[in-house]
C-alpha positions in Angstrom: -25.4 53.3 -8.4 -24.2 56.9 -8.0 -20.8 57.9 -9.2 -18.6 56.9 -5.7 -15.3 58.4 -7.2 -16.5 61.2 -5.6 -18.1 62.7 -2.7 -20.8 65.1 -2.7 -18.7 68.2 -1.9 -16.8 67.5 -5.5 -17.0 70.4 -8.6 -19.1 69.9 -11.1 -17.6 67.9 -14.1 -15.9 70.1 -16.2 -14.1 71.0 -13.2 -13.5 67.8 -11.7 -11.7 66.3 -14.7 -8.7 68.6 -13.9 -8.7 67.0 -10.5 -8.4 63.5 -11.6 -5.1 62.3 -11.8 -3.3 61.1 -15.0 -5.4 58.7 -17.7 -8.8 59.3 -14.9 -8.3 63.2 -16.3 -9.4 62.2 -19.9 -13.1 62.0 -20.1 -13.3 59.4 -22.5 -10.9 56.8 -20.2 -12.6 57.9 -17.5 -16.0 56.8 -18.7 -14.7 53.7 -19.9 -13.5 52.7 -16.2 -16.5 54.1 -14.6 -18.3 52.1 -17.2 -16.0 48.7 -16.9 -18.3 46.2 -13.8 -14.8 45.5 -12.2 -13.3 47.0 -9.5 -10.7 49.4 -10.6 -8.3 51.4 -8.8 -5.3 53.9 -9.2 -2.6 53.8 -6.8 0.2 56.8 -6.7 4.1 56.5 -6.2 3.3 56.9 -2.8 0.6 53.7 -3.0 -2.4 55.6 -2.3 -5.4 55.4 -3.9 -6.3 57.9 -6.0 -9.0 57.0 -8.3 -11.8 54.4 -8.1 -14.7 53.6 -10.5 -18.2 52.8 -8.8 -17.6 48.7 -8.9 -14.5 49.6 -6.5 -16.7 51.2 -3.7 -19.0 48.5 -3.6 -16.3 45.6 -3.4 -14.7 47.8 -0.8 -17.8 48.2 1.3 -16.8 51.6 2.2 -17.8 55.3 1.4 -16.0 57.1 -1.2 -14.0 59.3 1.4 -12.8 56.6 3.4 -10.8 55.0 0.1 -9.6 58.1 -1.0 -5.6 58.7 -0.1 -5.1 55.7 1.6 -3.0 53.0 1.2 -3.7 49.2 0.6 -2.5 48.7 4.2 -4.3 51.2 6.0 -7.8 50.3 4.1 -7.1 46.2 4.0 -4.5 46.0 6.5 -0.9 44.5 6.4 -1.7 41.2 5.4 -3.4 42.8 2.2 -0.1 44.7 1.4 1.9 42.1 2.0 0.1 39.7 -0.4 0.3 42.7 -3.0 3.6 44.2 -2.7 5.5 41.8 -5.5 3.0 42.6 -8.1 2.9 46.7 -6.9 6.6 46.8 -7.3 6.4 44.9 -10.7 4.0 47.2 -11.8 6.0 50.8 -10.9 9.1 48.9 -12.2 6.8 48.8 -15.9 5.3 45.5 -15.8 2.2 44.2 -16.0 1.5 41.6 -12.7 -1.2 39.8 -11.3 -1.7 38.2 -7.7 -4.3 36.7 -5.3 -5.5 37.7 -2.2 -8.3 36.2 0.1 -10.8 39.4 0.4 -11.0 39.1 4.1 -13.0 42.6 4.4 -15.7 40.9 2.9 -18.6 38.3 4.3 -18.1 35.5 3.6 -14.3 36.3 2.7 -13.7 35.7 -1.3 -10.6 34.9 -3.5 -9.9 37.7 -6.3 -7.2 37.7 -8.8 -5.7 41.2 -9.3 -4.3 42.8 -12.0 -1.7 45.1 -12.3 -0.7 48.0 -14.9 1.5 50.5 -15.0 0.5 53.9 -16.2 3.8 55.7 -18.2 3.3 59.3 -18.0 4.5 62.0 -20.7 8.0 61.8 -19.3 8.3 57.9 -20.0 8.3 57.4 -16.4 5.8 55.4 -14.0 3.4 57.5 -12.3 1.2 55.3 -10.7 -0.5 51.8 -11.3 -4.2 50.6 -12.2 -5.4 47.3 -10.6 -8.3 45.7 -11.6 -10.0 42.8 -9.1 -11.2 39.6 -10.7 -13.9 37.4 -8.7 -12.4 34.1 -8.8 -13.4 32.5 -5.3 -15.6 29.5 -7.1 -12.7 28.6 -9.5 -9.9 29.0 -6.5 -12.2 27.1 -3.8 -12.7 24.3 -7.0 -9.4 23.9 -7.3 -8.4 24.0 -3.1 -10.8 21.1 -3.1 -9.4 19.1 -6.0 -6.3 19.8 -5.0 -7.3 18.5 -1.9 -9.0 15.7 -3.0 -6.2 14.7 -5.0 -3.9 14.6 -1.3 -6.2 13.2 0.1 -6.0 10.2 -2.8 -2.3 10.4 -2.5 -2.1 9.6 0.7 -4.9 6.8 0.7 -3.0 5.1 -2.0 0.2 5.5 -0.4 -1.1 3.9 2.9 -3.1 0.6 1.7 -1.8 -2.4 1.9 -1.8 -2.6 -2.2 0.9 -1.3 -4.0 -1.1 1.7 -7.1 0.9 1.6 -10.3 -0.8 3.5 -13.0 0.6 3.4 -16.8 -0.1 5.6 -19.7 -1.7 4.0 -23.3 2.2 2.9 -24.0 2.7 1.2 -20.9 5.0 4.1 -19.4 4.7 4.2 -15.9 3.5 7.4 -14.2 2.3 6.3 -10.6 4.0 3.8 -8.6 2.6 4.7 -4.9 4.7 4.5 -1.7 3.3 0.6 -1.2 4.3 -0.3 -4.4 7.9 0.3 -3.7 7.3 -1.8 -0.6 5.6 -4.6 -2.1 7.7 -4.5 -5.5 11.6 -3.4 -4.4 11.3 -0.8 -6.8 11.6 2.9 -5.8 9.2 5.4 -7.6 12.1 7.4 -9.1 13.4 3.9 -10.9 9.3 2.9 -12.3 8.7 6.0 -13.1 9.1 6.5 -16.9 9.7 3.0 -17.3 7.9 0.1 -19.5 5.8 -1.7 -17.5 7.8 -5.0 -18.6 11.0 -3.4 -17.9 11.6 -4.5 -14.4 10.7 -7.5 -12.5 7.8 -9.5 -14.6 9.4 -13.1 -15.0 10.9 -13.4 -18.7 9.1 -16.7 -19.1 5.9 -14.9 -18.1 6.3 -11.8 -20.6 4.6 -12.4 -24.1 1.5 -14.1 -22.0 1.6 -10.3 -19.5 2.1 -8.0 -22.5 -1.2 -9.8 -24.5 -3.6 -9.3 -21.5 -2.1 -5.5 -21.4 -3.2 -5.1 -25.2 -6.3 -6.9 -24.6 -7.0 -4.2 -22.1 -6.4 -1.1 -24.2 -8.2 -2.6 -27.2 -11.2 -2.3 -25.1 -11.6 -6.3 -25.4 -11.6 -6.3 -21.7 -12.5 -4.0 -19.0 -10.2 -5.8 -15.9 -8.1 -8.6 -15.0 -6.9 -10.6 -12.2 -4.3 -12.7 -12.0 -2.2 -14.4 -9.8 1.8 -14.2 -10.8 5.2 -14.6 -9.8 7.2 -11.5 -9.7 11.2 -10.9 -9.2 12.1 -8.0 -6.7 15.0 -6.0 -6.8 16.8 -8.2 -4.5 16.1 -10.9 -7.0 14.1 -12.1 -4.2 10.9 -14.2 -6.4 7.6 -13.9 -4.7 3.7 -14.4 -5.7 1.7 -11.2 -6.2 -2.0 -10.6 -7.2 -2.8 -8.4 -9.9 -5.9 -6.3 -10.3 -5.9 -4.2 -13.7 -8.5 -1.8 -14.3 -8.8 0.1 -17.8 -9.4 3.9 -17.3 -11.3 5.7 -20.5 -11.9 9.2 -21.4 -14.9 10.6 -22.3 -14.8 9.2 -25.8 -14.5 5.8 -24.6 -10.7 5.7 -25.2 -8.6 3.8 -22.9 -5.7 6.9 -21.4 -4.6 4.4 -18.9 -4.3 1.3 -16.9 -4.6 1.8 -12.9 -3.3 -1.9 -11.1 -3.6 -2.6 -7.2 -1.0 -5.0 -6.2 -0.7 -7.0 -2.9 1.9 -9.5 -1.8 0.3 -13.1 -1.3 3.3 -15.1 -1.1 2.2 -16.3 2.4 -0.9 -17.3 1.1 0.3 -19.4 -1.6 2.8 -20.8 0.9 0.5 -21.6 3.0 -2.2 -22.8 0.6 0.9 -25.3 -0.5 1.6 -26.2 2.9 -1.6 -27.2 3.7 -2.4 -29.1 0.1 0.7 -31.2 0.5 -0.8 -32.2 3.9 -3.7 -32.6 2.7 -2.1 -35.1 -0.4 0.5 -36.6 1.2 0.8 -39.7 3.8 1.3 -38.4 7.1 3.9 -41.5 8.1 5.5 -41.7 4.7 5.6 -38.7 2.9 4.2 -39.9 0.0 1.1 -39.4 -1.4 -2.2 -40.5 -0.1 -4.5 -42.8 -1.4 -7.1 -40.5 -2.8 -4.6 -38.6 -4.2 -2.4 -41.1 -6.0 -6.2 -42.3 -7.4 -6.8 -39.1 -8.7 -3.4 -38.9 -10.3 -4.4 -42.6 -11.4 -7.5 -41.0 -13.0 -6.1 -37.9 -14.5 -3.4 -39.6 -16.7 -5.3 -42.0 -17.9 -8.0 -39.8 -19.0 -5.1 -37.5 -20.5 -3.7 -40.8 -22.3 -3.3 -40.9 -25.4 -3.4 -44.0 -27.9 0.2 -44.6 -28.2 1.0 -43.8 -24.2 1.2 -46.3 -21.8 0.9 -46.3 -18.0 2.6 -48.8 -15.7 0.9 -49.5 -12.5 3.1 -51.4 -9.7 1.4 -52.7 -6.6 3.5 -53.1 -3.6 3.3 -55.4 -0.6 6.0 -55.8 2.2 6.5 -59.4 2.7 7.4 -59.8 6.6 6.1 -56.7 7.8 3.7 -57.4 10.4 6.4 -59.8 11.9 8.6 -57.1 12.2 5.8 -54.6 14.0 4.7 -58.0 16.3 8.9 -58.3 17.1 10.5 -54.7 17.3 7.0 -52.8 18.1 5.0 -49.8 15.9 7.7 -46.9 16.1 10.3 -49.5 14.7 8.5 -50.5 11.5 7.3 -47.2 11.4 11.0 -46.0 10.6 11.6 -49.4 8.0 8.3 -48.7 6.7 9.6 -44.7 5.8 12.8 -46.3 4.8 11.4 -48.3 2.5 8.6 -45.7 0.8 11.5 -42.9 1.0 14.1 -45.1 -1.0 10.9 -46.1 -4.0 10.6 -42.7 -4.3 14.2 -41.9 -5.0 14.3 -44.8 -7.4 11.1 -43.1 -9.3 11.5 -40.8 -12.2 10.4 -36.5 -11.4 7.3 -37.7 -13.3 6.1 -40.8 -11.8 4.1 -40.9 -8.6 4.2 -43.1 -5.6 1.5 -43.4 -3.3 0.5 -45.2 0.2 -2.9 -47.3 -0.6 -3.2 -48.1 3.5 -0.9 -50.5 5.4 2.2 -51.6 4.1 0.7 -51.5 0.6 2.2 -48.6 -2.1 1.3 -48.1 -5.4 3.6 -46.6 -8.1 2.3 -44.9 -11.6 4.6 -44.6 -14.3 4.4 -43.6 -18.2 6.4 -46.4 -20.2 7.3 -47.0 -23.7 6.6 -50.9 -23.6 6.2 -54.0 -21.0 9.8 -54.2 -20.9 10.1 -51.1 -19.5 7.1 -51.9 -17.0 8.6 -55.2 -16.0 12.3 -53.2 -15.5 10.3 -50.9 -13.0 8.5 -53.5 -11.1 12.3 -55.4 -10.9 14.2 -51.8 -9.5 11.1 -51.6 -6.5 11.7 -54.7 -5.9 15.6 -54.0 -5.3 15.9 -51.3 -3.7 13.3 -52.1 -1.1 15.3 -55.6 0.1 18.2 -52.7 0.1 16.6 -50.7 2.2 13.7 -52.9 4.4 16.7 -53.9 6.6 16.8 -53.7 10.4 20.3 -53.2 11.6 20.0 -54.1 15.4 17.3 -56.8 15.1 18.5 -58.2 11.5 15.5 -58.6 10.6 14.5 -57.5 6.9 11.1 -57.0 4.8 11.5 -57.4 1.0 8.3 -56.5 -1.4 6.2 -58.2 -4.1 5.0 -56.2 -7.2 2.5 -56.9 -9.5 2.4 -54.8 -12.9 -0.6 -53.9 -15.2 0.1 -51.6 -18.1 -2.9 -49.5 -19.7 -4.4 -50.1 -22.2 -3.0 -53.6 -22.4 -4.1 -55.1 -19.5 -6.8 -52.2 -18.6 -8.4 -49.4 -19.6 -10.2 -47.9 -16.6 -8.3 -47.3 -12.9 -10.8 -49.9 -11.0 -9.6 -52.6 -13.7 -5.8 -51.3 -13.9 -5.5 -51.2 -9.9 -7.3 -54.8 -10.1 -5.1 -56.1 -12.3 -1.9 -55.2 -10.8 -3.2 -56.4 -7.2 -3.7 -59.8 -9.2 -0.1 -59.9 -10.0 1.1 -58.8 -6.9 -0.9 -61.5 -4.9 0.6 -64.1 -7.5 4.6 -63.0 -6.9 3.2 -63.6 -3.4 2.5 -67.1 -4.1 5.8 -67.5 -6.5 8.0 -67.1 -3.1 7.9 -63.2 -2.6 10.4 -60.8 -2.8 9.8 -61.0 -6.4 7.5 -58.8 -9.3 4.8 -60.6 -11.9 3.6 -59.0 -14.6 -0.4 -59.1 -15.1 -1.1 -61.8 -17.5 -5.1 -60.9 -18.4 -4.9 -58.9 -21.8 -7.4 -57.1 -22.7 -7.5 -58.8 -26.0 -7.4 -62.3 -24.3 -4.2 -62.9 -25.4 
C-alpha cells in the first residue's frame, strides 16, 4: 500500500518532514507509525486530524485528502464524537484513555477499542493526541452474547416454577433465584453469603443434610434427590424436593453445587389424604382389614425374641338386634361410638382395625400375658361404656379373645386364629367378657 499520509501533490521527503506536525516531524517516529499495522491518527487542539499512517486510510475507507483537517464528527459523524469526547478530553488534559465505538462507516459495522495519548510538546503543554484503533469486534460480540446468554439464564431461572440456589465449595450461597425466595421465604439479600444450613433446614434433619453435601463435593456422588421438610421464614413447615447437582471445573474439581427446588407440600398432602383413605375404614375411621394385616405382618416379622404381640379379637354381642330394631344409620353411629372409644383407650403405638362387620381387631406390643389379658379386660370396658343407645336403651357389649406371639403363635394366620378361638369361647362363657387363648405353642 502506498504511503496515504499524503497526497500526490505532497514535497518530496526531506521536505515534507517539516510539514508534519510534532513527533510525525521526526523521521524515525514517523517510520515507526507508518510501519505500526494499526490505525493511527493525530488529532490537533482544534480535534482535527493531522496525521495518519497507511493502516488509518484503509480502516477509514477514504482517500487521504478527505481525512486530512477534519474532525472526528465531520468524517464519523456526531455519534462518533460523542462516543469519543471523554477519552479526547482525558487525553489533552495529559492522560492516557481508551474507549469503544461501533465502526458504523464500515460493512458490516465492527467494535474497535481506541486508545488515547497525549503528545507534551517542548513547552510541557499538550499539543495534540495520538489514537490508535484496536479490532476487537469478535471479543466484544463474544462477550454481548455471553452476556446475553447469561440474561437470558437469569431470567429462565428466575421464572420456573423451581426455586435455583447455587453454593460455592464451602457451602456459601451465591445464587438464590427470584423462585427461591418464593418457594423458601427467604429474600436473596438474606441467602446470599450465608451457609447453606444457616436458615431453614430442620435441626433434626442437619447432620444427615450436611453428610450428603460432603458426599457431593468429595466426588462420591454426582446428584441427589430427596424429599424433605423445610421451615420458612414465617416458621411456616412445608415439604420440598431437592435436586443437587455437583458442578466441576476442568480438573474434575467440584467449584460448586447448583439445587432446583419446588414446593410439593400439596403433593404429600394429598398423597396422605388419599393413603389414609385408602388404609382406613370408611364407617369407622379405623384401619382396614388389609391394612391392620399388614401391620399384623410387619411387627411380627420385625419381632424380636424377647417382644411380644398381643392380638385382641373383638365381637359386638347384640349388634344385629340393634340394626334389626333402630335400623342401619343407628348402629352405624353405636358401631363408630364403639370403634372411636377402642381407639382412645389404645396406646400411640398400638393399632386397631375393622376385620368386616362388627368384628375389630387390636395389635398391641406387651411385656407379659398379664398385660395382654389387662388389654383384652379395658376393650371390653370401655365398649359396654360406650355401645349404649340413649333413646332406645338398648346396648351392645363385646367379647375378646387374646393370643400373644410367640406363645400362642408365631405366624399372623395362626395368631389371628388363635385369638378368634378365644373370642368365640368368651362368647360361649356369657359374653361381654375376654378369654385368653389357651393353645400354647409348647402344649402347655
Amino acid at each position: 500500500m502506498s504511503d496515504s499520509s499524503t497526497d500526490e501533490t505532497m514535497p518530496a521527503d526531506a521536505d515534507r518532514a517539516e510539514m508534519l506536525p510534532g513527533l510525525a516531524a521526526v523521521p524515525e517516529v514517523r517510520s515507526l507509525l507508518e510501519a505500526v499495522d494499526l490505525p493511527i491518527g493525530r488529532w490537533d487542539a482544534e480535534g482535527r486530524l493531522t496525521f495518519f499512517n497507511p493502516p488509518y486510510v484503509s480502516w477509514a475507507r477514504r482517500a487521504p485528502q478527505e481525512l486530512r483537517g477534519r474532525t472526528l464528527a465531520e468524517l464519523y459523524g456526531d455519534e462518533a464524537w460523542h462516543a469519543a469526547r471523554p477519552a479526547f478530553d482525558r487525553g489533552f488534559s495529559g492522560h492516557q484513555a481508551h474507549y469503544l465505538r461501533l465502526l458504523r462507516h464500515l460493512e458490516p459495522p465492527r467494535w474497535a477499542r481506541i486508545q488515547v495519548f497525549p503528545e507534551r510538546g517542548s513547552n510541557g503543554r499538550i499539543d495534540a493526541i495520538y489514537t490508535i484503533a484496536h479490532d476487537v469486534h469478535d471479543d466484544i460480540t463474544a462477550a454481548m452474547a455471553l452476556k446475553r446468554s447469561n440474561w437470558l439464564l437469569e431470567q429462565a431461572l428466575d421464572n420456573l416454577p423451581w426455586g435455583v440456589i447455587e453454593s460455592n465449595a464451602d457451602l456459601i450461597i451465591t445464587r438464590w433465584s427470584h423462585s427461591a425466595e418464593t418457594i423458601l421465604g427467604y429474600t436473596e439479600t438474606e441467602r446470599l453469603g450465608t451457609h447453606r444450613l444457616a436458615m431453614g433446614v430442620p435441626e433434626e434433619e442437619r447432620a444427615r443434610t450436611l453428610a450428603v453435601y460432603e458426599r457431593l463435593l468429595r466426588g462420591e456422588i454426582d446428584s441427589w434427590v430427596e424429599q424433605a421438610q423445610y421451615i420458612r421464614k414465617d416458621r411456616r413447615r412445608i415439604w420440598v424436593e431437592w435436586t443437587l447437582s455437583a458442578l466441576r471445573d476442568e480438573e474434575g474439581h467440584v467449584v460448586s453445587l447448583l439445587t432446583f427446588v419446588r414446593d410439593i407440600t400439596h403433593q404429600i398432602d394429598t398423597h396422605a389424604r388419599l393413603l389414609h383413605r385408602a388404609e382406613r375404614d370408611a364407617l369407622t375411621g379405623v384401619l382396614s382389614r388389609r391394612a391392620v394385616m399388614e401391620r399384623l405382618e410387619t411387627a411380627l416379622a420385625r419381632r424380636t425374641r424377647e417382644d411380644r404381640l398381643a392380638l385382641c379379637f373383638i365381637d359386638l354381642d347384640g349388634f344385629k338386634q340393634i340394626n334389626d330394631r333402630l335400623g342401619h344409620v343407628r348402629g352405624d353411629r353405636l358401631l363408630v361410638q364403639v370403634a372411636h372409644a377402642m381407639q382412645d383407650a389404645l396406646r400411640r403405638d398400638d393399632a386397631i382395625g375393622r376385620i368386616g362387620g362388627d368384628e375389630f381387631v387390636v395389635l398391641s406390643a406387651v411385656a407379659d400375658l398379664a398385660a395382654a389379658q389387662s388389654l383384652a379386660a379395658k376393650l371390653v370396658e370401655v365398649s359396654a361404656a360406650a355401645g349404649y343407645d340413649l333413646l332406645s336403651g338398648l346396648r351392645v357389649t363385646a367379647s375378646v379373645g387374646v393370643a400373644v406371639a410367640p406363645i400362642h403363635a408365631r405366624s399372623s394366620f395362626e395368631l389371628l386364629q388363635r385369638a378368634d378361638d378365644a373370642m368365640y369361647a368368651a362368647k360361649q362363657e356369657g359374653k361381654n367378657r375376654w378369654a385368653l387363648c389357651h393353645r400354647r405353642i409348647d402344649g402347655g
